[in-house]
FITORRO-726545 format. One record per residue (C-alpha): residue number from 1; residue in three letters; x negated, y, z negated. Coordinates in nm, 3 decimals, always signed. Example, Ala and Ser with C-alpha at 12.3 -4.5 7.8 and 13.67 -1.06 7.14 Angstrom:
BEGIN
<r seq="1" type="ALA" x="-1.230" y="-0.450" z="-0.780"/>
<r seq="2" type="SER" x="-1.367" y="-0.106" z="-0.714"/>
This chain:
BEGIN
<r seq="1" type="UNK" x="+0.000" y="+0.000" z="+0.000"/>
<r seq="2" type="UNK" x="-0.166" y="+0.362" z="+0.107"/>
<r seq="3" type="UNK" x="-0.027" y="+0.591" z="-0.108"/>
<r seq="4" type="UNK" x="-0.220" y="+0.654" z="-0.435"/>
<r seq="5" type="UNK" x="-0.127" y="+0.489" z="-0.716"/>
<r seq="6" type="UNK" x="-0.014" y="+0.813" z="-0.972"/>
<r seq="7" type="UNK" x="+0.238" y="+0.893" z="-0.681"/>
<r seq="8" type="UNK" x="+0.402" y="+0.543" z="-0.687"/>
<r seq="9" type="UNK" x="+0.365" y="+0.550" z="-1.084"/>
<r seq="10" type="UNK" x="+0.635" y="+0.868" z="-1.017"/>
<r seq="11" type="UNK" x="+0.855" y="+0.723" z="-0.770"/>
<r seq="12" type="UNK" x="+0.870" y="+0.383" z="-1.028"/>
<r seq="13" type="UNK" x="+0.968" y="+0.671" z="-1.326"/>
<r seq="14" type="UNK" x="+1.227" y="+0.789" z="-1.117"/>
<r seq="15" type="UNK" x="+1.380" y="+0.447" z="-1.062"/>
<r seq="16" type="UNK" x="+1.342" y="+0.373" z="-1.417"/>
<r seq="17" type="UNK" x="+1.543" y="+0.646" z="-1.525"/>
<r seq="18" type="UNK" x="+1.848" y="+0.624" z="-1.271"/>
<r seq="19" type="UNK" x="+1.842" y="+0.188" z="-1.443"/>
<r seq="20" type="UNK" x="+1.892" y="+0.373" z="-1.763"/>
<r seq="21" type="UNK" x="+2.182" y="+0.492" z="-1.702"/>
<r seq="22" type="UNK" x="+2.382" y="+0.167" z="-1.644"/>
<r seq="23" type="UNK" x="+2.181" y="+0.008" z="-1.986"/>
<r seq="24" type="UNK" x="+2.269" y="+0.332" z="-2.197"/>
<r seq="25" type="UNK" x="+2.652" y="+0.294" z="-2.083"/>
<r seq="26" type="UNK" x="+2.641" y="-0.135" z="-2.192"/>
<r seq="27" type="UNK" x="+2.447" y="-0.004" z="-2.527"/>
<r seq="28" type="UNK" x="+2.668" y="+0.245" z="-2.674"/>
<r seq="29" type="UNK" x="+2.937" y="-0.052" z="-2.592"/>
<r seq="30" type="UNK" x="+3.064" y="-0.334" z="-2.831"/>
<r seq="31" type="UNK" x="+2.861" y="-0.601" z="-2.608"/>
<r seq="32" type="UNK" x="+2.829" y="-0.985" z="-2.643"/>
<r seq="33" type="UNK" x="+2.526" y="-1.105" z="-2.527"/>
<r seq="34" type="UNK" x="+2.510" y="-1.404" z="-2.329"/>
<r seq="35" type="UNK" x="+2.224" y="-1.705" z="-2.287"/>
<r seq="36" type="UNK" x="+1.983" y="-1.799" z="-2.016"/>
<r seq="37" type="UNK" x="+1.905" y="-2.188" z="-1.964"/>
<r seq="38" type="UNK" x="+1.564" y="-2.111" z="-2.146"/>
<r seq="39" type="UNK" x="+1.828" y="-1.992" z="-2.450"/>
<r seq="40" type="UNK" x="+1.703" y="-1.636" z="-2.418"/>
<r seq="41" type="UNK" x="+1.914" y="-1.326" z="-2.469"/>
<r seq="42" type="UNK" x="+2.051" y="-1.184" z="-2.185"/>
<r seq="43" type="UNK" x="+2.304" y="-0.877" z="-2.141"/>
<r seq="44" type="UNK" x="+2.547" y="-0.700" z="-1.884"/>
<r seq="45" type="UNK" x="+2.256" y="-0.397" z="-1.902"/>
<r seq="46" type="UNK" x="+2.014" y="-0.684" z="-1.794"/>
<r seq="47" type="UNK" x="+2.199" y="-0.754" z="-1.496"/>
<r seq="48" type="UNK" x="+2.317" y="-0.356" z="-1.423"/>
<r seq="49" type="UNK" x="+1.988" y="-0.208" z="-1.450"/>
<r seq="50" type="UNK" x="+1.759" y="-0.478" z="-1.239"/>
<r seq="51" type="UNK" x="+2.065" y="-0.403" z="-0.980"/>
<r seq="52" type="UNK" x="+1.987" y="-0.024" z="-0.991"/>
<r seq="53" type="UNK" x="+1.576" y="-0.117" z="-0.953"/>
<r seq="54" type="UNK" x="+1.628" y="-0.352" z="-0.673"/>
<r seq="55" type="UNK" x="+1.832" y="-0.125" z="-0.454"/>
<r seq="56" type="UNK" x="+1.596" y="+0.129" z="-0.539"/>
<r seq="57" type="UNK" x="+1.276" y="-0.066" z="-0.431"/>
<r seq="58" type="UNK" x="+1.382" y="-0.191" z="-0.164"/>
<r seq="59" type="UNK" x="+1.502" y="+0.117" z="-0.048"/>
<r seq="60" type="UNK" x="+1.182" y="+0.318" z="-0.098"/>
<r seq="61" type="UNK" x="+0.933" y="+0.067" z="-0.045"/>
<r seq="62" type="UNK" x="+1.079" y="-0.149" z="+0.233"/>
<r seq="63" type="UNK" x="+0.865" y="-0.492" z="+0.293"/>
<r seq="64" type="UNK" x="+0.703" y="-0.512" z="-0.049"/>
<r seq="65" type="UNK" x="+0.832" y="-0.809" z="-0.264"/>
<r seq="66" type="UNK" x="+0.989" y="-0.784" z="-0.589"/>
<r seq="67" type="UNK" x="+0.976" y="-1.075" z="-0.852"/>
<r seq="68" type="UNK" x="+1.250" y="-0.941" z="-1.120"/>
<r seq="69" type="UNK" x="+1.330" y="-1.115" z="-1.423"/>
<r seq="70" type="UNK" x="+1.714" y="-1.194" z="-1.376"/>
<r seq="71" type="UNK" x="+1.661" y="-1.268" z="-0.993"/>
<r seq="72" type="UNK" x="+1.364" y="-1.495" z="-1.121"/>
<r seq="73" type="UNK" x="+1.621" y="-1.685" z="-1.426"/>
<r seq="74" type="UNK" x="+1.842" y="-1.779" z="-1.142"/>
<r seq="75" type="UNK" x="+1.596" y="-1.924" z="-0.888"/>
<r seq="76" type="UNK" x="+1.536" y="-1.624" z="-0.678"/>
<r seq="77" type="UNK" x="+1.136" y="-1.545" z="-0.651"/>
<r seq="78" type="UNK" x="+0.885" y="-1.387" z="-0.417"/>
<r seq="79" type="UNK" x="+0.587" y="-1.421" z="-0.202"/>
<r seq="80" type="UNK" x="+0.346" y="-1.311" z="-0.442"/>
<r seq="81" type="UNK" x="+0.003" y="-1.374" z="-0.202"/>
<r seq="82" type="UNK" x="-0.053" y="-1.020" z="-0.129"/>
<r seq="83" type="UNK" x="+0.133" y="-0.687" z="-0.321"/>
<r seq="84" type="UNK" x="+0.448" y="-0.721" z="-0.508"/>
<r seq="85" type="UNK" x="+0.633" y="-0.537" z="-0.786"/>
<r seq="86" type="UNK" x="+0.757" y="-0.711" z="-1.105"/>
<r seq="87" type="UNK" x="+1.062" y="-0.604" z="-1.296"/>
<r seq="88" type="UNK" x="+1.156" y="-0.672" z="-1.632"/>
<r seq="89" type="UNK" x="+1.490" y="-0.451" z="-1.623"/>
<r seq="90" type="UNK" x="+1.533" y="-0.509" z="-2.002"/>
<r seq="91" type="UNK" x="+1.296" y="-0.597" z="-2.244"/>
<r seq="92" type="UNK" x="+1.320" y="-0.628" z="-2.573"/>
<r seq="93" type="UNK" x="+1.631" y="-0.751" z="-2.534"/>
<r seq="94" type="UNK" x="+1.639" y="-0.834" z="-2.882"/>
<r seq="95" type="UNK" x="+1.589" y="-0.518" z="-2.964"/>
<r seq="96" type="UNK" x="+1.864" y="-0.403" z="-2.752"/>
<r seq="97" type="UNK" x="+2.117" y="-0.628" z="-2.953"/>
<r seq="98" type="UNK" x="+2.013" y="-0.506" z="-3.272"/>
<r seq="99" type="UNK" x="+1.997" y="-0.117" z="-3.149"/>
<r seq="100" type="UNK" x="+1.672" y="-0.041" z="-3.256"/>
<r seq="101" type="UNK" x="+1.610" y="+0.170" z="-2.980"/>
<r seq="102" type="UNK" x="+1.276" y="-0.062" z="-2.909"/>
<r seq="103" type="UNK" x="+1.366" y="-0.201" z="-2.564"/>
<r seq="104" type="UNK" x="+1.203" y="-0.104" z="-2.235"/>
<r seq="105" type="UNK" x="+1.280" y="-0.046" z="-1.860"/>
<r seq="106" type="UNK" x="+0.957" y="-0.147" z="-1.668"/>
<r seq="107" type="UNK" x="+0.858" y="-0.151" z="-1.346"/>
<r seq="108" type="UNK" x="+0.454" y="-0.253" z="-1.201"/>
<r seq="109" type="UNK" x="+0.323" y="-0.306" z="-0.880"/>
<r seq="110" type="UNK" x="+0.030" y="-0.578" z="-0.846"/>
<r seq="111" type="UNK" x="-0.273" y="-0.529" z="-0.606"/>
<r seq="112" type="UNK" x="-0.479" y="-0.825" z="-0.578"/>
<r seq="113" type="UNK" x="-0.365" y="-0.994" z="-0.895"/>
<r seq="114" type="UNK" x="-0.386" y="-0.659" z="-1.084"/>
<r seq="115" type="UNK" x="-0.155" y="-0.414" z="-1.203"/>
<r seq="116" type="UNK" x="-0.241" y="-0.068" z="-1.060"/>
<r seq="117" type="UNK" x="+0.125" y="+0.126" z="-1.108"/>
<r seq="118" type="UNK" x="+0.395" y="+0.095" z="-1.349"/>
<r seq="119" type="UNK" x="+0.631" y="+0.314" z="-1.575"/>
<r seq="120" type="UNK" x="+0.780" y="+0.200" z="-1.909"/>
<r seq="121" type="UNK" x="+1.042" y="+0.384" z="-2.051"/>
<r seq="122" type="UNK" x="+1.217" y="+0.367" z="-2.335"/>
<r seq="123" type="UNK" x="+1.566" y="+0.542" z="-2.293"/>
<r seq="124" type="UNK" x="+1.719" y="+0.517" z="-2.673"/>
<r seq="125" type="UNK" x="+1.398" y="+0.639" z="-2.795"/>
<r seq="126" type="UNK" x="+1.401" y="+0.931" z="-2.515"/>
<r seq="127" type="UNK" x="+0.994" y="+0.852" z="-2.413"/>
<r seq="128" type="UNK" x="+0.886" y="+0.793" z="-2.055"/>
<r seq="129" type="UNK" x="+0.526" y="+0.626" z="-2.007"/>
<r seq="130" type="UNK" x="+0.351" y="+0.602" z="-1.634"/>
<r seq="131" type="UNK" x="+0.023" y="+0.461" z="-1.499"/>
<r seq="132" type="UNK" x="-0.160" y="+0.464" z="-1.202"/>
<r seq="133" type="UNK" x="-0.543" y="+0.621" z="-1.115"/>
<r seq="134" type="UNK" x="-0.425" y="+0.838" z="-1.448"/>
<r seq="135" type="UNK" x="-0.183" y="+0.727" z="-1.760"/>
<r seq="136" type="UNK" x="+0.124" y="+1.036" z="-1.836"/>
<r seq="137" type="UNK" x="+0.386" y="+1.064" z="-2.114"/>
<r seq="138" type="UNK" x="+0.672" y="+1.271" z="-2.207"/>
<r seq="139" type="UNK" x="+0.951" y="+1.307" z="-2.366"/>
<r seq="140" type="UNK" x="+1.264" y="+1.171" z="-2.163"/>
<r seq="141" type="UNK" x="+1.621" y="+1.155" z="-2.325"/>
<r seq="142" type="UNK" x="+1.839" y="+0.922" z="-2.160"/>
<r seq="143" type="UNK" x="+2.057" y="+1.119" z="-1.899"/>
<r seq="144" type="UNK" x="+1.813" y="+1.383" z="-1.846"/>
<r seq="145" type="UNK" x="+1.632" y="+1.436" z="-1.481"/>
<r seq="146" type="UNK" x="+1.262" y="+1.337" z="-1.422"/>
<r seq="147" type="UNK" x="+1.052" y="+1.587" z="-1.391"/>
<r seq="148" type="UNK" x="+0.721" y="+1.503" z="-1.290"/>
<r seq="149" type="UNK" x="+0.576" y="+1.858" z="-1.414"/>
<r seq="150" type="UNK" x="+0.658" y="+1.781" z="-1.798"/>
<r seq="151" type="UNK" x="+0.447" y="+1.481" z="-1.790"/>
<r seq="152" type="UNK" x="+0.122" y="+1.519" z="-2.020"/>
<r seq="153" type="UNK" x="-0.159" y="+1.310" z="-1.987"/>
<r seq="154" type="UNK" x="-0.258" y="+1.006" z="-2.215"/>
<r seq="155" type="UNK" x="-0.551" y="+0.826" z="-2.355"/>
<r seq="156" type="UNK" x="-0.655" y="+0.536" z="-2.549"/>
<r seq="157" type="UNK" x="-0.844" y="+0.606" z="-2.833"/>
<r seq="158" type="UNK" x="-1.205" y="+0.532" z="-2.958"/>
<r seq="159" type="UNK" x="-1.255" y="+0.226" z="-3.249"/>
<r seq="160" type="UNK" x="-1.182" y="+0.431" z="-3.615"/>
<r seq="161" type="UNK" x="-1.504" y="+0.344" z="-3.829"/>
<r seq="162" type="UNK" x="-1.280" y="+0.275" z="-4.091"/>
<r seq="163" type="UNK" x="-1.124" y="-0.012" z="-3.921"/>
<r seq="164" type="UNK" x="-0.859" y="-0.121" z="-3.657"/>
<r seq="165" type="UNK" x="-0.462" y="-0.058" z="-3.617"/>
<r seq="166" type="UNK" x="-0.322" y="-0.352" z="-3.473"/>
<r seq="167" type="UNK" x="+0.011" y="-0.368" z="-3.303"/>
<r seq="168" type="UNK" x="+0.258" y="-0.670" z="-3.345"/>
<r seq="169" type="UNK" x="+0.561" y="-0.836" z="-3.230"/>
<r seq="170" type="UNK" x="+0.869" y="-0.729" z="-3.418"/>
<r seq="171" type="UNK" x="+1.031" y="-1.111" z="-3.324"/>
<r seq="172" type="UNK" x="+0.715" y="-1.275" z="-3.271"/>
<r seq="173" type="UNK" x="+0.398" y="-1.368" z="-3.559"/>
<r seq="174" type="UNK" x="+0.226" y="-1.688" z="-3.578"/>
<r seq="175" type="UNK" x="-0.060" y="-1.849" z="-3.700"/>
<r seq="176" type="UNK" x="-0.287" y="-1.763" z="-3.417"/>
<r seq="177" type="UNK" x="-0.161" y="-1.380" z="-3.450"/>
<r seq="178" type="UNK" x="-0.225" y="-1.431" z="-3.841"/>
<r seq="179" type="UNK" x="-0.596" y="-1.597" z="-3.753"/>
<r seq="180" type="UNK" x="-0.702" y="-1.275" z="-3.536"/>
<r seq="181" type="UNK" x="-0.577" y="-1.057" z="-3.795"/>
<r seq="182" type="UNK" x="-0.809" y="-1.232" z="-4.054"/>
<r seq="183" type="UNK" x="-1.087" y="-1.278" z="-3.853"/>
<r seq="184" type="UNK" x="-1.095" y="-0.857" z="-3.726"/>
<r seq="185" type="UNK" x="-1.162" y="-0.573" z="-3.892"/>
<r seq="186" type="UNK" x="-0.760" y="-0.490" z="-3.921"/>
<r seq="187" type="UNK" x="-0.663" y="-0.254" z="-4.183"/>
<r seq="188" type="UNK" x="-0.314" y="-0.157" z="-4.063"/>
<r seq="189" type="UNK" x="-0.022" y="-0.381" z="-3.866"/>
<r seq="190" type="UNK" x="+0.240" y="-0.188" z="-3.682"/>
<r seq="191" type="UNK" x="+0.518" y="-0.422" z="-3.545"/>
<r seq="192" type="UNK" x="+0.738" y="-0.237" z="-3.256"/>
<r seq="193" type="UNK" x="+0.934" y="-0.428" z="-2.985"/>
<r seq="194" type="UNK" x="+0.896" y="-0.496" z="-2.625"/>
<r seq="195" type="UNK" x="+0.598" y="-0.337" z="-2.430"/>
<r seq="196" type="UNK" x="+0.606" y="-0.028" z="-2.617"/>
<r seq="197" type="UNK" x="+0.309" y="-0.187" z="-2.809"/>
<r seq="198" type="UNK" x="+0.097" y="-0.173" z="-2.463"/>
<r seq="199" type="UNK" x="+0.235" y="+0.174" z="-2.504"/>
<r seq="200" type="UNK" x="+0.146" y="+0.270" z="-2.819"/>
<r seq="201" type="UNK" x="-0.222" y="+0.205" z="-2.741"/>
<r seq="202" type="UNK" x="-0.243" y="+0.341" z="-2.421"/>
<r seq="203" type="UNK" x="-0.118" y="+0.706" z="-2.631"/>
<r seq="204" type="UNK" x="-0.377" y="+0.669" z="-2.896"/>
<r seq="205" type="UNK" x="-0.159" y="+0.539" z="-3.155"/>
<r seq="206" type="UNK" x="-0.285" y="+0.224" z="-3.223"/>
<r seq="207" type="UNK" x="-0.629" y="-0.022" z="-3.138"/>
<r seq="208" type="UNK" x="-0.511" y="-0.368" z="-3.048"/>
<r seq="209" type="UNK" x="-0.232" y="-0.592" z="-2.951"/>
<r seq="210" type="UNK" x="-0.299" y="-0.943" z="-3.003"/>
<r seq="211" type="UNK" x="-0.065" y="-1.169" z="-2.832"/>
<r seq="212" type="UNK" x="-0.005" y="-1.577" z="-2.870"/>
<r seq="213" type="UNK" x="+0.363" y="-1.660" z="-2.812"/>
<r seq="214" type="UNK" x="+0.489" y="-1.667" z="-2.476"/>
<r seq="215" type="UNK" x="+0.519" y="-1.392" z="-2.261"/>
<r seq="216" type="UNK" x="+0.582" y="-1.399" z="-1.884"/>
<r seq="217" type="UNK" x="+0.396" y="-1.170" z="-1.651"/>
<r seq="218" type="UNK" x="+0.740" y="-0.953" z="-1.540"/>
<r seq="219" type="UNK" x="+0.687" y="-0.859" z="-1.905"/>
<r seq="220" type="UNK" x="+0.320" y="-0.687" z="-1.911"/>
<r seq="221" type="UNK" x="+0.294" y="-0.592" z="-1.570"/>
<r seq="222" type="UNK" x="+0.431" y="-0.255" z="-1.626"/>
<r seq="223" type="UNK" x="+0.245" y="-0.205" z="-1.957"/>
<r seq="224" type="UNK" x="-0.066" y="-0.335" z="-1.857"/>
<r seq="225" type="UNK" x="-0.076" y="-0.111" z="-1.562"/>
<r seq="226" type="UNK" x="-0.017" y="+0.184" z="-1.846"/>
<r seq="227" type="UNK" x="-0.272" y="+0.064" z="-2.057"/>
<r seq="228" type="UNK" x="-0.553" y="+0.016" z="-1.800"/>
<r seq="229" type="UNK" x="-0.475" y="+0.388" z="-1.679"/>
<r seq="230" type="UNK" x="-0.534" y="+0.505" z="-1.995"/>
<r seq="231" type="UNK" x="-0.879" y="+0.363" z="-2.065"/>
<r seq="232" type="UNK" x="-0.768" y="+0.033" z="-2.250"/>
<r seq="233" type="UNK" x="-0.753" y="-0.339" z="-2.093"/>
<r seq="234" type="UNK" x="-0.605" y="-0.612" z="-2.120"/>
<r seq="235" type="UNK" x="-0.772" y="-0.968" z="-2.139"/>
<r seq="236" type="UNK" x="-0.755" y="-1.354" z="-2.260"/>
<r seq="237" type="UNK" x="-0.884" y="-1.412" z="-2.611"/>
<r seq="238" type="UNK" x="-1.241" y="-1.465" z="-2.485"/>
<r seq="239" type="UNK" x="-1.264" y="-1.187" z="-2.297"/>
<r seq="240" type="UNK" x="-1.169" y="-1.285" z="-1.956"/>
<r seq="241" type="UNK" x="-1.004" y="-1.108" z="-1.675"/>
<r seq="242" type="UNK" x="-0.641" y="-1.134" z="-1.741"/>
<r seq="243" type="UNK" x="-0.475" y="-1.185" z="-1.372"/>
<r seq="244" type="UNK" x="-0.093" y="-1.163" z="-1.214"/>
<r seq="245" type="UNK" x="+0.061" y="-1.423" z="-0.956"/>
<r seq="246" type="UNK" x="-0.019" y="-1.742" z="-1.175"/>
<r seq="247" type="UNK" x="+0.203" y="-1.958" z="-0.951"/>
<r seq="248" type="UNK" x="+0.089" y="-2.251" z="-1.060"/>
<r seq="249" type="UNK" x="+0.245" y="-2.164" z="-1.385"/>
<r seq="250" type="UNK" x="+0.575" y="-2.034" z="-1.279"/>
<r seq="251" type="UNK" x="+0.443" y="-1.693" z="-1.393"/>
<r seq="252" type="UNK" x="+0.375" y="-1.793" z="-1.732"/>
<r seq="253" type="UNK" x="+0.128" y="-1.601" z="-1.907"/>
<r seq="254" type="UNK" x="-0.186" y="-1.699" z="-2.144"/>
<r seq="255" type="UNK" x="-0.277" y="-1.593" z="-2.447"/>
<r seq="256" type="UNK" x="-0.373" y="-1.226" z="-2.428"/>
<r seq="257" type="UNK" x="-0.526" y="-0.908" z="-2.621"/>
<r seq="258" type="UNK" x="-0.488" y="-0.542" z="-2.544"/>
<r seq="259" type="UNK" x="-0.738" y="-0.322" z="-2.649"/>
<r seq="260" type="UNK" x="-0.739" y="+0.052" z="-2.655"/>
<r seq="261" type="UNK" x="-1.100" y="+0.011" z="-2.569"/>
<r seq="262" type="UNK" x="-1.291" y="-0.312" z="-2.448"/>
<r seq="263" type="UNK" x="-1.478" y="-0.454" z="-2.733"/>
<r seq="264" type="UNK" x="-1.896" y="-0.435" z="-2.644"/>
């Protein structure tokens, strides 16, 4: 794809915010959520929202697959050899049932097995995120236009001496989580849903993200993309390259851990 990466980080916010509108009308609702075959959550704004981002996409950037999450539960994927977006329309879905305002729109193109453009944004909480050559921010109620001129520039932050703020899973801590804590220099655990925590690094607010339940790649693409922009990365426990289009495991990813800034 020829154009550069910050403009199709601002075409992706502008998507993401017309999907919000069709997820903020099913939240303020008395919904029942339903269940995938995997026994997942799913909701009407699941379905509503990936509508809005595939007419969207399609529209604006004719020929390039999409691989979206609800398309994906129901058998419907994507050539995935050369660029492709990935769409989680809705995540945090748990989140999103409980109406913690921690769920996430999120949209990332993949170049060579690499994120390099996404947006995240997080309509309850009124916060728009974007990555490309450069990582942006701002404030975004739900409703309100995009306007690429409010959007502030971002940055990960440099290692405190003191010691490390980790991000967590609000639905997710294990063993292996509980291992990495004990075995870094941690000395404060956030937990925030969905891939706000990719966020929440790539704006300084926190050093790492360790990962170890499942995740599937629709749900860091957009993040990741964010993150990387910003100055952070995102790898396998041992410090690997971490890599998009697994087809061999039905998009499944490892193990991972975002860091604000690469360790060494």
């Amino acid at each position: 794809m020829d154009q550069p990466s910050n403009s199709i980080a601002r075409t992706l916010a502008l998507i993401c915010t017309k999907a919000a509108k069709p997820a903020m009308e099913v939240y303020g609702e008395d919904f029942t959520p339903g269940q995938k075959a995997d026994r997942s959550p799913v909701t009407e704004a699941d379905r509503r929202a990936e509508m809005v981002i595939l007419e969207m996409l399609n529209r604006l950037f004719p020929g390039v697959p999409v691989m979206a999450e609800e398309q994906m539960s129901n058998g419907i994927g994507c050539n995935t050899s050369g660029d492709f977006f990935l769409v989680d329309p809705i995540d945090g879905t748990k989140e999103f049932i409980k109406k913690n305002g921690e769920f996430t729109i999120n949209i990332g193109l993949i170049h060579e097995r690499k994120p390099v453009a996404g947006c995240v944004y997080a309509p309850a909480l009124g916060r728009i995120y974007l990555g490309g050559e450069s990582a942006f921010a701002a404030d975004l109620p739900p409703g309100a236009p995009f306007d690429p001129s409010v959007l502030t520039p971002i940055a990960t932050r440099a290692p405190p001496t003191m010691g490390l703020t980790a991000v967590m899973s609000r639905s997710h801590f294990d063993p292996e989580t509980q291992d990495f804590v004990d075995t870094h220099n941690i000395i404060e655990k956030i937990s925030v849903g969905s891939s706000l925590k990719f966020c929440w690094l790539a704006e300084g607010r926190a050093d790492v993200y360790p990962r170890f339940a499942p995740t599937m790649e629709w749900d860091t693409a957009a993040g990741h993309a964010v993150l990387n922009a910003a100055g952070g990365c995102l790898a396998t426990p041992e410090g690997g390259n971490f890599l998009y289009a697994k087809e061999e495991s039905r998009y499944l990813n490892g193990h991972f851990v975002g860091w604000a800034r690469r360790p060494g």
